[in-house]
Structures are given as C-alpha cells and as structure tokens.
C-alpha positions in Angstrom: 28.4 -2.6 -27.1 27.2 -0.7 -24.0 24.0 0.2 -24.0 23.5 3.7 -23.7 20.9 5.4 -21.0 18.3 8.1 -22.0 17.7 10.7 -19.5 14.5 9.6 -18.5 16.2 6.3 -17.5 19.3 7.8 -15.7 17.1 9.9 -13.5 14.5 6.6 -13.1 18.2 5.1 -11.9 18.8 7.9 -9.7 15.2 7.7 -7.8 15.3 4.0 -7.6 18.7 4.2 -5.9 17.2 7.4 -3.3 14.4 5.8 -2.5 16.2 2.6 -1.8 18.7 4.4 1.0 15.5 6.1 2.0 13.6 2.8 2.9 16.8 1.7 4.3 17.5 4.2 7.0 14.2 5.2 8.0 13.5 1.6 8.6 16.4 1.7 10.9 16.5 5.2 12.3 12.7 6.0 11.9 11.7 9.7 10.1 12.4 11.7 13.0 16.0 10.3 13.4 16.9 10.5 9.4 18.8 13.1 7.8 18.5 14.0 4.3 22.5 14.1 4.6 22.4 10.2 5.9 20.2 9.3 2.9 22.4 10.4 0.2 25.4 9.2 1.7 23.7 5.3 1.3 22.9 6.0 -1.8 25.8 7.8 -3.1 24.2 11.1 -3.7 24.6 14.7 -2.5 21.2 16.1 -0.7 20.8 18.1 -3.7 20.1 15.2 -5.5 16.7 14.6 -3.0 15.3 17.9 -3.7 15.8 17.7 -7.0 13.8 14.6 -7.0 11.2 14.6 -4.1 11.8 18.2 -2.6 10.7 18.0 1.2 11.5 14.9 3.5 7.9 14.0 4.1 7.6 13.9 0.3 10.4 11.9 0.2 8.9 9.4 2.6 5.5 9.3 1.2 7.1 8.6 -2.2 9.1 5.6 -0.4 5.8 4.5 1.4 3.8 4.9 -1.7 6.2 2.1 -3.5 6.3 -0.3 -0.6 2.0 -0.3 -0.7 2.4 -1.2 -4.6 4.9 -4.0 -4.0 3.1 -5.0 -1.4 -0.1 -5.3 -3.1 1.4 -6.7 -6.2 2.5 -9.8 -4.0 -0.8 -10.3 -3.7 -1.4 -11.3 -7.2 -0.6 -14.5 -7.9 -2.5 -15.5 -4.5 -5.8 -13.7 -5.4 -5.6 -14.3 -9.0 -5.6 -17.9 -8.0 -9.1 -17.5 -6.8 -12.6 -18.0 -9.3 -14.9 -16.3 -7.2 -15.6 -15.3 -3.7 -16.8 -18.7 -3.0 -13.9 -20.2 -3.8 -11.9 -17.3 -1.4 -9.4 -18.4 1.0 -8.7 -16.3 3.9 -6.2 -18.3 5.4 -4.3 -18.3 2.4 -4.4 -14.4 2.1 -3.4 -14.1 5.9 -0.5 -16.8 5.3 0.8 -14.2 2.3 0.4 -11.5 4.4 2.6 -13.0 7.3 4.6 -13.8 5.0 5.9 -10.4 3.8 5.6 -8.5 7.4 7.0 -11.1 9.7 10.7 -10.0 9.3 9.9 -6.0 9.3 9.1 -4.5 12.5 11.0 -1.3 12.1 9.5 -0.5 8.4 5.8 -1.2 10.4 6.3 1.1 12.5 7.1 3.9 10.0 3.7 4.4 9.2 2.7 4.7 12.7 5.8 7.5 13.1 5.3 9.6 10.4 0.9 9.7 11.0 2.9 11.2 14.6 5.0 13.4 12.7 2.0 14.8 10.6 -0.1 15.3 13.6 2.4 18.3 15.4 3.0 19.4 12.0 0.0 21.1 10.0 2.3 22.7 7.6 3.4 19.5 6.6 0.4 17.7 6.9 -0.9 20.3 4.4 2.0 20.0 2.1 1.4 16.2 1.3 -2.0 15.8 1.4 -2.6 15.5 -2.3 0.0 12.1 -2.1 -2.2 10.9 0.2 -5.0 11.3 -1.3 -3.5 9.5 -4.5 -2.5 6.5 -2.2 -6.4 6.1 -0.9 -7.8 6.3 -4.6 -5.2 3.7 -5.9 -5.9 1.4 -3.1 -9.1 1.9 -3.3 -9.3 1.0 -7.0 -7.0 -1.7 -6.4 -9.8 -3.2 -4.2 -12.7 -2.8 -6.1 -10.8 -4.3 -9.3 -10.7 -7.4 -7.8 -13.6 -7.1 -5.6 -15.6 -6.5 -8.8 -13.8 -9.8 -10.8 -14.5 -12.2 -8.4 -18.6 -11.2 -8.2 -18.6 -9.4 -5.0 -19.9 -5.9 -4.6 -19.0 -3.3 -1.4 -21.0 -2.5 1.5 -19.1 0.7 2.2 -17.7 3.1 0.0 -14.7 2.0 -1.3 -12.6 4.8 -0.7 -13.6 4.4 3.6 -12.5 0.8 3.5 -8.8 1.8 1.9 -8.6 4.3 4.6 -9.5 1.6 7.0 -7.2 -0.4 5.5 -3.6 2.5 5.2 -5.0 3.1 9.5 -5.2 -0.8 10.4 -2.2 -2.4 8.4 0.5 -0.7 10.8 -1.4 -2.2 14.0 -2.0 -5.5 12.8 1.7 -5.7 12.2 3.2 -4.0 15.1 0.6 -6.5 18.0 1.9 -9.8 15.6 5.6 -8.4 16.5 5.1 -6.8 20.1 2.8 -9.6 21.9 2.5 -12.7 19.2 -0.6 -11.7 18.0 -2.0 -12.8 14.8 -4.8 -10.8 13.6 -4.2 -11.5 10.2 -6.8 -13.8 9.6 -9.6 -12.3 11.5 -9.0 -8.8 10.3 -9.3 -10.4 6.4 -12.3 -12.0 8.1 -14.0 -8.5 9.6 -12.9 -6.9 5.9 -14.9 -10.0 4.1 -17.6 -9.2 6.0 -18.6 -6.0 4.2 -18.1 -7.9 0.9 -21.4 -9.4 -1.0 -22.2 -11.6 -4.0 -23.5 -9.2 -6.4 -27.6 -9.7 -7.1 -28.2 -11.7 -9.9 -29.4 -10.0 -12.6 -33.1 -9.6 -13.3 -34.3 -12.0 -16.2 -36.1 -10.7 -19.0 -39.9 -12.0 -19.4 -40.1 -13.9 -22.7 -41.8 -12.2 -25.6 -45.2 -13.8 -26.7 -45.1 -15.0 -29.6 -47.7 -13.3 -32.3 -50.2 -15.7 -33.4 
C-alpha cells in the first residue's frame, strides 16, 4: 500500500528538490548568472514555486548555503567524535577530512566569495538577509563551542568572532588549494587551535577539620 504524504512532507519534498537545482546551477553558473526561471526548470518547478518557498533569490541562496555549512559540518562528526580530549586532537586528520570534501568543488567555493560581492553593491539586499546571516554565525558558533567545551578546551576569543572568521576564511582556503596547489588546510586548523586552551582545573576544596 502506498504510503501517503502529509503536507508538511510534500512541501519538505518540494524544498529539498529546489534547493537541490539551486546548488546545482549556481555552482555552475554562479549567482549573478542564475535565473530563478533556470532553477525551476532543474528541478521541475515553475518560479512560483521559489517564492512561495524562499521569496527573493539571495534568500534562496542563503537557504542553499545554510544547508551545505550543516552537511558540511556534520561530516565532521565521526572524525572529531573520535577524539577524547584536546590532547588527543589530530589536526592532520581534520585537515585530511577537510580536503576531502572540497577537493572536487571549485565552482561551489567560489559561491561564497560571489555572493559576499553581490551583497556588497547591493545594500537593499544586504539588508534583507541579514537576519539569515546572523542565524548561520550563532549556529556555527554553537557548533564550535559544543565541541570545544566536550573535549576540555575553552575559547580565547569570543565565539561568535572566530565563526565569522571562520564563514570569511573557508572560501580562501579552498579557492588558493584549487588556483595555485596550496594547502592551508592544516595550518589554518593549526592558527584556529591556537586560540583554544585546556580549561583551568578546578580549585580544590580545603578539607574540613575535624571537631575534636
């Protein structure tokens, strides 16, 4: 017997399948070069369908950005999760992972670098999304201090400056790896580990004398 789709899941459907074409053909057109009427077509949707979802095309693409910073960070898992503390932190390993899932995607790393462009000349637009950008900095920054926090370390900078840091330098790590051969992977993990410290030890309590 079919199984039979609530609304909430056919309109899940839907988005998956528009962000999907989205990634897609900015990746290969970039946003300047992307029509909204290009993305439905992939996807098999009319452009009414977009609105409907996202509403402007910068929305559109911060909603497709947005999911590729989750996927990538949840390919992290396992790798981190693997480590007991920081002492027992490999870097190499995290830079390997990291190769590992930007190596083949010089188009989608430039997209970050495009669209920052776009938002630059635009104010309007800038203003009109800056409440998803916000979001993306406070997940990423809790993301961060999460596991910061479980593996005994502590910040030296506010957490919500070192995701910023991080959304401004993941694009130009990529992009010099692809354009000149590059790898900065490992020491950029390297400069970020540097502003991560072992959290002081907790002050012991004097013993209580003993009435005599």
């Amino acid at each position: 017997m079919a199984e039979r789709w609530t609304r909430q899941r056919r309109m899940e459907h839907t988005r998956g399948l528009l962000l999907d074409a989205a990634e897609e053909v900015f990746a290969k057109q970039g946003f300047g070069g992307s029509a909204l009427d290009d993305i439905a077509e992939v996807a098999g949707y009319t452009r009414g369908a977009i609105y409907s979802h996202f509403g402007t095309k910068e929305e559109l693409f911060l909603a497709v950005i947005e999911r590729h910073i989750n996927r990538f960070l949840d390919s992290f898992a396992d790798v981190i999760e693997s480590f007991e503390g920081l002492d027992t932190l490999d870097i190499e390993k995290l830079a390997q992972k990291w190769r590992d899932l930007t190596i083949a995607g010089p188009n989608s790393a430039a997209l970050g670098y495009e669209f920052s462009l776009f938002l630059l000349r635009n104010p309007d637009a800038r203003d009109r999304v800056t409440a998803q950008r916000e979001e993306a900095v406070n997940s990423l920054a809790n993301y961060v201090t999460g596991h910061i926090d479980r593996l005994g370390g502590e910040l030296q900078m506010p957490a919500e400056t070192l995701a910023r840091l991080l959304i401004a330098s993941h694009e130009g790590v990529t992009i010099l790896g692809h354009i000149d051969g590059e790898d900065l992977y490992g020491p950029f993990l390297q400069m970020v580990m540097a502003n991560v410290a072992p959290k002081p030890a907790a002050p012991k309590r004097p013993r209580s004398r003993r009435a005599h």
